[in-house]
C-alpha positions in Angstrom: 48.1 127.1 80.3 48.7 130.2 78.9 52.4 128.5 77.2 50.6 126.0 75.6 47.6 128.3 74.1 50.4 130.1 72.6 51.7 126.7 71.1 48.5 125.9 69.7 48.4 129.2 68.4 51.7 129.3 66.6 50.6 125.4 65.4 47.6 127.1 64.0 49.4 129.8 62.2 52.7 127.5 60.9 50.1 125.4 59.1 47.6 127.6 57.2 48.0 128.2 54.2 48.9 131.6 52.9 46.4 132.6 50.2 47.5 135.4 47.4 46.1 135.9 44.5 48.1 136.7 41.3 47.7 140.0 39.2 45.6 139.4 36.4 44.5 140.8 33.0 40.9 139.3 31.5 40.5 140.4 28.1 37.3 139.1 26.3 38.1 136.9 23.2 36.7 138.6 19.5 35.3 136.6 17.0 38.3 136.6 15.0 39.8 134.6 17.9 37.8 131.8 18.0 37.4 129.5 15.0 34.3 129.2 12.9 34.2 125.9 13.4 33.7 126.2 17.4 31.5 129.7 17.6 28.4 127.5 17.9 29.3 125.6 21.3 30.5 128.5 23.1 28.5 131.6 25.0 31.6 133.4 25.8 35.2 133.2 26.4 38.3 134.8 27.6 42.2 134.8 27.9 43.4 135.6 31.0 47.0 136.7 31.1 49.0 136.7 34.7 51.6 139.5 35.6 55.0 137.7 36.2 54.3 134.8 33.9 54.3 134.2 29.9 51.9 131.5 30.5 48.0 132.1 30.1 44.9 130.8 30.5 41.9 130.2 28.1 38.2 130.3 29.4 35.8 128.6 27.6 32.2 129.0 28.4 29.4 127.1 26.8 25.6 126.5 26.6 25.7 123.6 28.4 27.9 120.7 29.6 27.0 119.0 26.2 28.6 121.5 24.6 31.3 121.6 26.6 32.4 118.0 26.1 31.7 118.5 22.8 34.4 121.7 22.8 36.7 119.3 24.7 36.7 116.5 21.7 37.4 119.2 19.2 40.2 120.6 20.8 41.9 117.0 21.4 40.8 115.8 18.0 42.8 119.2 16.8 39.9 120.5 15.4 38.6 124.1 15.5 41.7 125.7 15.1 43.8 124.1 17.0 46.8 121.9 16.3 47.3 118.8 19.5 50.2 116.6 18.6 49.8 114.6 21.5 48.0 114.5 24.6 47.2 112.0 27.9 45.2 111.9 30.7 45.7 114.0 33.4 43.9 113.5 37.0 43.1 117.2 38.9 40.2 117.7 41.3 37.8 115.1 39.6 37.6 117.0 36.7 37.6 116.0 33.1 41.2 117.1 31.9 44.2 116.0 29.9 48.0 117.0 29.4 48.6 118.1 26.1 51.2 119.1 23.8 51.1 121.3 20.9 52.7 123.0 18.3 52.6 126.5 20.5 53.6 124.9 23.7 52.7 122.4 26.6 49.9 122.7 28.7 46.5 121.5 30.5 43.0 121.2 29.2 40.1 121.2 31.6 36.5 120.8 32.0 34.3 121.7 34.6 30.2 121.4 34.1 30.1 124.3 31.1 33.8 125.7 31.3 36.6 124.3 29.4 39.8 126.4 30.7 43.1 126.1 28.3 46.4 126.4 30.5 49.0 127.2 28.2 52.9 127.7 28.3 54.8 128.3 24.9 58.6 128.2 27.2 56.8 124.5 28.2 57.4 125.4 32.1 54.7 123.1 33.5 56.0 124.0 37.0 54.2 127.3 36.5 51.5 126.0 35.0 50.4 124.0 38.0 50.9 127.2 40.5 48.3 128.9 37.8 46.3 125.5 38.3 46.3 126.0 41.9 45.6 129.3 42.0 42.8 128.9 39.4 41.0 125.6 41.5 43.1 125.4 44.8 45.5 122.6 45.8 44.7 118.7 45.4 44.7 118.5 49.1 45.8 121.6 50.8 44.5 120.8 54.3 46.5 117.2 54.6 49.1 119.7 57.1 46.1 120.3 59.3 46.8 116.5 60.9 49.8 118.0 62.2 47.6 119.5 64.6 45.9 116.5 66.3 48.8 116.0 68.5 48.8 119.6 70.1 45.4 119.7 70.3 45.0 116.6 72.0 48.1 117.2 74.4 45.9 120.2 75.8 43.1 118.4 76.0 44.3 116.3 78.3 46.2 118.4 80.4 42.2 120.2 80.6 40.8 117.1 80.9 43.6 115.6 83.8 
């Protein structure tokens, strides 16, 4: 008895996942860094700049949803400042978001009710940028290891139950 709650225990521990969270500097964005042309939709915003990594993020936040899809067009219309070349659809979490690529690098637009967060990486290292996505909204489907478990756990459930 006591081997196998050790097993389950070790299971337990093999698949968790190990949660850290990255070293980061917020720094309000000034009016000079937002374009005229977008200073009506937004309440607030921020860059946020992670220790070991040249990529950044951009955090939008608006009056309302509206104004946050309306934020959204105007960056992928390359309006307000800012200069898309090209850019597709891009599936994370349910949320409204696209790829996108641009004359200052590659990256990931997102919206989420009033936020619209800007992932960008001027080196182009979209590996990175998806450990900032997950670390920003958590992984796709970070408990799919927890199935693993099923088969311990029911192994000592019938040596209880027998």
């Amino acid at each position: 008895m006591k081997m196998m709650t050790v097993i389950l225990l070790l299971c337990i521990m093999a698949v968790s996942p190990i949660s850290c969270e990255l070293t980061s500097l917020i720094i309000p964005l000034n009016d000079s860094d937002i374009p005229k042309e977008i200073k009506p939709l937004l309440k607030e915003g921020y860059r946020i700049n992670f220790q070991g990594y040249e990529e950044n993020l951009i955090e939008f936040i608006c009056y309302d949803e509206n104004s946050a899809s309306q934020l959204l067009n105007e960056f992928l219309n390359s309006r307000g400042g800012y200069k898309i070349q090209e850019y597709t659809n891009f599936s994370y979490k349910g949320m409204d978001s696209y790829s996108f690529t641009s004359t200052w690098g590659k990256g990931y637009i997102l919206k989420e009710k009033n936020r619209v967060y800007v992932f960008n990486s001027p080196s182009e290292n979209m590996s990175n940028l998806k450990i900032l996505l997950e670390t920003k909204f958590g992984k796709t489907f970070p408990y799919h290891y927890l199935a693993l478990l099923l088969i311990p756990i029911g192994l000592i459930f019938y040596k209880i139950i027998k």
